[in-house]
C-alpha positions as CSV (number, residue, x, y, z in Angstrom):
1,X,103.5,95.6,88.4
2,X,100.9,92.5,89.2
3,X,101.9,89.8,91.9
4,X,99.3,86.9,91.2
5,X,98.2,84.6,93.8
6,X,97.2,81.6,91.9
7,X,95.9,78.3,93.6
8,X,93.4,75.8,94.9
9,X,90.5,77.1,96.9
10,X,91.4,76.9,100.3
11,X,95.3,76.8,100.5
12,X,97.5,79.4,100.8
13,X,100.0,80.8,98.6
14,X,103.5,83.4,99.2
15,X,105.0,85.1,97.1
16,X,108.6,86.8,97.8
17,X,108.7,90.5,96.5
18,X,112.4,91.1,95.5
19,X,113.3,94.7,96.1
20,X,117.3,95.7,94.5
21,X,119.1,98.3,95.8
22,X,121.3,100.0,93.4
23,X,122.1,102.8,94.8
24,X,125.4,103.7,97.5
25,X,122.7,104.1,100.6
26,X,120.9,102.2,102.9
27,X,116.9,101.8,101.9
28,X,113.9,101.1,104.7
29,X,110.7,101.0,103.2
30,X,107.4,100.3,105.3
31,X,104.8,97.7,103.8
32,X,101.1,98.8,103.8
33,X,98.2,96.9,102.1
34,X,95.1,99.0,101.0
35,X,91.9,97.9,98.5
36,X,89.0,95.6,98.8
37,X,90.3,92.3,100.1
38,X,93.1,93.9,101.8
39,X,92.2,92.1,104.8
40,X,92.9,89.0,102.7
41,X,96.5,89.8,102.3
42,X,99.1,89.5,104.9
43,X,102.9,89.8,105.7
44,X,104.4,87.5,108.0
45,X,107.6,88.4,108.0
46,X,106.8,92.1,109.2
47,X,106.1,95.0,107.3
48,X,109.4,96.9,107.0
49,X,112.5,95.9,105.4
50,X,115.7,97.2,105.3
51,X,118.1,96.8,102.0
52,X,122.0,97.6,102.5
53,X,123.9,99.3,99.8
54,X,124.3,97.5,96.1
55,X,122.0,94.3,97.8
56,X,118.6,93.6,98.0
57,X,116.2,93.2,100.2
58,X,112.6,90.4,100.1
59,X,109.5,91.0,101.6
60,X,106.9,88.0,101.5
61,X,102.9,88.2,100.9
62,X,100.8,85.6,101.9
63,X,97.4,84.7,100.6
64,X,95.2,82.1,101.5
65,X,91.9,81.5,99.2
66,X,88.8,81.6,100.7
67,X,86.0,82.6,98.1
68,X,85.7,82.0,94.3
69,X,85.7,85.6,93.1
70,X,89.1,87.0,92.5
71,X,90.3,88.9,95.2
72,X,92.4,92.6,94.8
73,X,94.7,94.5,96.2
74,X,97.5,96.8,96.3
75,X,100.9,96.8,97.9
76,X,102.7,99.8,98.8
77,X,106.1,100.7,99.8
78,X,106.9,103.9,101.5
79,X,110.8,104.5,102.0
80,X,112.3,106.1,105.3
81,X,114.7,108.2,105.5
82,X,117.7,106.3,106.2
83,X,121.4,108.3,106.3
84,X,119.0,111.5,104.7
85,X,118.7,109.4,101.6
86,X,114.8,108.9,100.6
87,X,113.4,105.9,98.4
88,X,110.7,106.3,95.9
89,X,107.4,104.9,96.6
90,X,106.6,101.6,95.0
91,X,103.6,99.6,94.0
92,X,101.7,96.5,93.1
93,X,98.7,95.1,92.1
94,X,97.8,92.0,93.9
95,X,95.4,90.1,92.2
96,X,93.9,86.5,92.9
97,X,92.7,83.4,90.9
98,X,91.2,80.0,91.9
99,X,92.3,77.5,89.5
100,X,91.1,74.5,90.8
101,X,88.8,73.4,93.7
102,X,89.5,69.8,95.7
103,X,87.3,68.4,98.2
104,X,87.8,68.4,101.6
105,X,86.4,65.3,102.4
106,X,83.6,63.1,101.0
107,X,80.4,61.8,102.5
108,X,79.1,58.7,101.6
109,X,75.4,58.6,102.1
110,X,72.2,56.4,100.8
111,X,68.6,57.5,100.6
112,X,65.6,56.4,98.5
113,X,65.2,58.9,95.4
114,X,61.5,59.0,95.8
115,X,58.4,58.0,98.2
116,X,55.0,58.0,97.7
């Protein structure tokens, strides 16, 4: 699975991973982000979370762009052991894309084009 961050340069976008549940156990998995721009990536709402019996559970990725190049990285999901009952490991492919660039301000100057 892809998750794509897709934006203007310099703002920052979050996207909310839905994790389901379907099983009769409790889940805890434990968020860890690994690859190039890793350090790019980041979870503000904690790494770990918890999802109760037949419910789900979010986690949210932020992103904010800062370069031009697409950015990459990869989200994984490690279960604990919660009531003896194990998860399976899960991942994603974060992936990034500027799609427009807006100033940040203007500057308004005036020069002569040429001089002897």
């Amino acid at each position: 699975n892809t998750i794509e961050f897709t934006g203007t340069l310099h703002t920052t976008v979050v996207k909310q991973v839905r994790l389901k549940n379907p099983s009769s156990n409790t889940l805890a998995y434990n968020a860890i982000l690994v690859g190039r721009d890793a350090a790019d990536f980041s979870l503000p709402k904690g790494s770990s979370v918890i999802i109760p019996p037949m419910k789900q559970g979010f986690l949210n990725v932020e992103f904010t762009i800062r370069f031009l190049h697409p950015a990459e990285a990869v989200l994984i999901l490690i279960s604990n052991k919660v009531d003896g009952v194990d998860g399976a490991t899960l991942t994603f492919s974060l992936k990034s894309e500027v799609k427009s660039i807006e100033p940040v301000g203007m500057i308004k100057c005036k020069s002569p084009c040429y001089e002897l």
